[in-house]
C-alpha positions as CSV (number, residue, x, y, z in Angstrom):
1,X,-103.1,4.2,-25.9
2,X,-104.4,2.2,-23.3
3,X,-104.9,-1.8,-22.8
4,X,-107.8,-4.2,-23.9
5,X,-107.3,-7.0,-20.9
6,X,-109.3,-10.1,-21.3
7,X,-109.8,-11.9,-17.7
8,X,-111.4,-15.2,-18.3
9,X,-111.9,-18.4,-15.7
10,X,-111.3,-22.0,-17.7
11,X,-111.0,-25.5,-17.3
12,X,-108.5,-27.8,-18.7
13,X,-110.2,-28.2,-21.7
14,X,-110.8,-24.0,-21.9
15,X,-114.9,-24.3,-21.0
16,X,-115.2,-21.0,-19.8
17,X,-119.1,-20.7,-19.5
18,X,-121.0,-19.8,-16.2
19,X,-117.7,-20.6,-13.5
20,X,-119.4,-18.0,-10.7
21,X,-122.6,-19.7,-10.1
22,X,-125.5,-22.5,-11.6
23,X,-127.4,-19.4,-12.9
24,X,-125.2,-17.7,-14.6
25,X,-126.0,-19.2,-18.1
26,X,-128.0,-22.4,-17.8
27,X,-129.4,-23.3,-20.8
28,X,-127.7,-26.5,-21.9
29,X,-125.0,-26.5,-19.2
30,X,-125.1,-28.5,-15.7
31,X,-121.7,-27.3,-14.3
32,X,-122.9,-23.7,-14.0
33,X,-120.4,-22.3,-10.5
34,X,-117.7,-25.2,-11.2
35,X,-114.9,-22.7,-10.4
36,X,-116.3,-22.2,-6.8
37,X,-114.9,-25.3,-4.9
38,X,-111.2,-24.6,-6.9
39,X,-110.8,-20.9,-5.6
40,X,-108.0,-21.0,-2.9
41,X,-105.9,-18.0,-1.4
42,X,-103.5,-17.7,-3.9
43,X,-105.7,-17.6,-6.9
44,X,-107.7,-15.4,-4.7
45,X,-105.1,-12.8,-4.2
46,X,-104.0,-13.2,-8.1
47,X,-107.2,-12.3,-9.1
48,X,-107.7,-9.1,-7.2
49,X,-103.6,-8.0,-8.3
50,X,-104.7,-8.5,-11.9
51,X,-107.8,-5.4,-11.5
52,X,-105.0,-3.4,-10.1
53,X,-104.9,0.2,-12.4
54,X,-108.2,-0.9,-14.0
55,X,-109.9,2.1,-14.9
56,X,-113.2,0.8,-16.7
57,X,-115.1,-2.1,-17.9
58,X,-116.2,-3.8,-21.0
59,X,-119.0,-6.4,-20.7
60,X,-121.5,-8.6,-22.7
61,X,-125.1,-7.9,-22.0
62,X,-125.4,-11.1,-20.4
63,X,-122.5,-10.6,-17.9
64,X,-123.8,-6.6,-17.7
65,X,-126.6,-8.0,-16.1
66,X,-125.8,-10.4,-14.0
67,X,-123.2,-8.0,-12.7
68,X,-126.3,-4.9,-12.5
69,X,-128.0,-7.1,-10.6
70,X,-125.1,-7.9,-7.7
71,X,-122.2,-5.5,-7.6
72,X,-124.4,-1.8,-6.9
73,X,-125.9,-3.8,-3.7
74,X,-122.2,-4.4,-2.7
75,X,-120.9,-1.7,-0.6
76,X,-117.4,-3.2,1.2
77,X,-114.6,-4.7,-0.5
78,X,-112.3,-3.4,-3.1
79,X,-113.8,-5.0,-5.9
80,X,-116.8,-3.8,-5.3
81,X,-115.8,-0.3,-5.0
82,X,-113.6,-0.6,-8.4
83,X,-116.6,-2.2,-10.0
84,X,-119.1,0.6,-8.7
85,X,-116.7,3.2,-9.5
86,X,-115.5,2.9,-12.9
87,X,-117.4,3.6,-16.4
88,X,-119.1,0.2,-17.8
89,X,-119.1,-0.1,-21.7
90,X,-121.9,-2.6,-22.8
91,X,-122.0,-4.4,-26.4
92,X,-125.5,-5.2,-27.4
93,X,-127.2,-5.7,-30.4
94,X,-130.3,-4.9,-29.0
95,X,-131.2,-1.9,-26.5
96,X,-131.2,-3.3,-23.2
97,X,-132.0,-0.9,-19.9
98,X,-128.4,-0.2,-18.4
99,X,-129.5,0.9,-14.7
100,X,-125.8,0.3,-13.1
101,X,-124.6,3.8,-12.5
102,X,-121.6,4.7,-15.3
103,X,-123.0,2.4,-17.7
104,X,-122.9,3.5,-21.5
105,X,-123.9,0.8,-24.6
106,X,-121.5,1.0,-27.3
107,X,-122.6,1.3,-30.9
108,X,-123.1,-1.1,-33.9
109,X,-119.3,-1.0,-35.0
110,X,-117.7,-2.8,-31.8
111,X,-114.5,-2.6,-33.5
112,X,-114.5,1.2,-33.7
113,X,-115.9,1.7,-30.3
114,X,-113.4,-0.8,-28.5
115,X,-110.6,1.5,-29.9
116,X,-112.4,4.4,-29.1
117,X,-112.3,3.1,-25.4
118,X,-108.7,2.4,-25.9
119,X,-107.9,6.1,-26.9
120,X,-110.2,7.1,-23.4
121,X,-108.8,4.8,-20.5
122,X,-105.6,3.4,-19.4
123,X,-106.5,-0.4,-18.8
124,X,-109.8,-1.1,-19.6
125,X,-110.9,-4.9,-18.4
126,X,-112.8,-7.8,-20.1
127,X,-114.8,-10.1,-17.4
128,X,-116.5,-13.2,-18.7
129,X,-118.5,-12.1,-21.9
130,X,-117.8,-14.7,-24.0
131,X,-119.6,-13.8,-27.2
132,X,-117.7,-10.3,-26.7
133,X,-114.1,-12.3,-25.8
134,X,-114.9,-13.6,-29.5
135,X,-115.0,-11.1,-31.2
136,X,-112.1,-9.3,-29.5
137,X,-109.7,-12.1,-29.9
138,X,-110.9,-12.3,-33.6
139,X,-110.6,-8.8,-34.7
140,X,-107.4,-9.0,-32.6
141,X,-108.4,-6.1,-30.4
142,X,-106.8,-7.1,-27.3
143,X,-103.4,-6.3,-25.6
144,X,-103.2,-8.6,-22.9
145,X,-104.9,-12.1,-21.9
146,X,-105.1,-13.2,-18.2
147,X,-106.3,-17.2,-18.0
148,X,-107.0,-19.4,-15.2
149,X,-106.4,-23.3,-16.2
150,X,-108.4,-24.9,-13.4
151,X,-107.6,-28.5,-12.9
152,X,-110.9,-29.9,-14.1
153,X,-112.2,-31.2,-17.9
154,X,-116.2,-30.8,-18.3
155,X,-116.6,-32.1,-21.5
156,X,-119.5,-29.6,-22.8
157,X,-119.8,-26.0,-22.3
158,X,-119.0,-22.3,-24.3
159,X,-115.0,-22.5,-24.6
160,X,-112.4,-19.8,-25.0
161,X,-111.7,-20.3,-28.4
162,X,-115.7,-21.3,-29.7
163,X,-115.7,-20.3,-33.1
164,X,-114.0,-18.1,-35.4
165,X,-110.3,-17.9,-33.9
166,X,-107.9,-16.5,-36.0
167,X,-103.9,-17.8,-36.2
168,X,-102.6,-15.3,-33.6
169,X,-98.9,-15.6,-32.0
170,X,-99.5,-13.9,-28.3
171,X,-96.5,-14.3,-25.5
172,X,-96.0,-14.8,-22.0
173,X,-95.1,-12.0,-19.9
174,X,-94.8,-13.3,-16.9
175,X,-93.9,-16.6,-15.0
176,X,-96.9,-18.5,-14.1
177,X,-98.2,-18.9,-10.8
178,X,-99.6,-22.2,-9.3
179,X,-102.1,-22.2,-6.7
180,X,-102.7,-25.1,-4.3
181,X,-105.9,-26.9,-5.8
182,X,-103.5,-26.9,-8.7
183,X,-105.2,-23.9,-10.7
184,X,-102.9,-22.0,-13.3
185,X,-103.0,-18.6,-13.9
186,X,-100.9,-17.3,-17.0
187,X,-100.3,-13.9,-18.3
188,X,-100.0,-13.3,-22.6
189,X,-99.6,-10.6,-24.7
190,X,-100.7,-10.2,-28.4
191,X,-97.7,-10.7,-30.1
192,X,-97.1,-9.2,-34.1
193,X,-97.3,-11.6,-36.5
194,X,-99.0,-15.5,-37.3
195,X,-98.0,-18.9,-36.0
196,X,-94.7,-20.2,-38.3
197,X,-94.4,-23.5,-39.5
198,X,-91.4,-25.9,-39.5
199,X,-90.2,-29.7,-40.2
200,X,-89.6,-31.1,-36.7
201,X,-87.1,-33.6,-38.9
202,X,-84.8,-30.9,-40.5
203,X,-81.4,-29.8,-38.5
204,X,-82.5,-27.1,-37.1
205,X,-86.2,-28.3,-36.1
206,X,-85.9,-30.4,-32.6
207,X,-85.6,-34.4,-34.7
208,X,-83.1,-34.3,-37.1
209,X,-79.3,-34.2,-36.7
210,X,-76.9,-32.8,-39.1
211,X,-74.5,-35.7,-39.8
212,X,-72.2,-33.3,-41.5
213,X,-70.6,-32.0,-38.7
């Protein structure tokens, strides 16, 4: 069984909308391309690492197309040639034209098709697609979750967790790494299991102190 990887670009306080460029998704938001003056060399060479093994795509129509319209007129780099190269599954409730080459909308039950897609490919990657990142994280049909905390609050904007999150325990698999402009990039897992609760004044719990002993 392969891996669901969400990649998603955030700020401090997890907007996620429209980081690559003031067009992206406009309506209602006047930071669109904030990520732009944060990228540095570090979080430039942890980005491309993290497509590393990636053997297809899973997109929301609205980052479908604003990838269809870029990425096939790219011809040089090693994104581009992954991107070009590998299958592209597109949820969308409607029937959109899908004229990137490899591209293949999935069907009314997103659930069934994303493990469909799981059973097919070895790491299959999640890029922006936020309505998509939703339901995902919701249904809990994801393996891994790649973030970039860029040192910046906007205030408004779509964020990570919008709506319908679900208690979900998820853990860190590896150290994270710090870039320069002070952007974080961390690594989780879906972990089994929901959030516990404790009493940060019992013995045990971080407050309290046995006296007994």
């Amino acid at each position: 069984m392969g891996l669901i990887h969400i990649e998603l670009f955030a700020t401090l306080d997890l907007v996620a909308q429209a980081p690559g460029g003031p067009d992206e998704d406009p309506v209602g938001f006047p930071f669109g391309g904030w990520q732009a003056p944060l990228l540095d060399e570090v979080t430039g060479a942890q980005i491309g690492a993290a497509y590393e093994g990636t053997d297809a795509l899973l997109l929301g129509r609205r980052t479908y197309d604003i990838f269809a319209a870029y990425w096939p007129h790219q011809k040089e780099g090693d994104i581009a040639e992954l991107f070009n190269r590998v299958p592209k599954y597109v949820a969308s409730r409607g029937t959109p034209e899908l004229p990137w080459a490899g591209s293949t909308q999935l069907g009314p039950d997103l659930a069934g098709a994303v493990r469909e897609i799981r059973e097919r490919h070895e790491h299959v990657k999640v890029v922006g697609s936020l309505d998509l990142v939703q339901t995902l994280l919701r249904e809990k049909l994801f393996d891994r979750l790649d973030l970039w905390v860029h040192p910046i609050v906007l205030g408004v904007g779509k964020k990570v967790f919008d709506g319908g999150a679900v208690p979900t325990n998820v853990t860190l698999l590896e150290p994270p790494v710090a870039g320069p402009t002070g952007t974080v990039f961390l690594r989780y897992g879906l972990a089994e299991g929901t959030p516990r609760t404790g009493d940060m004044s019992a013995p045990d719990r971080g407050l309290g102190r046995d006296d007994s002993r």
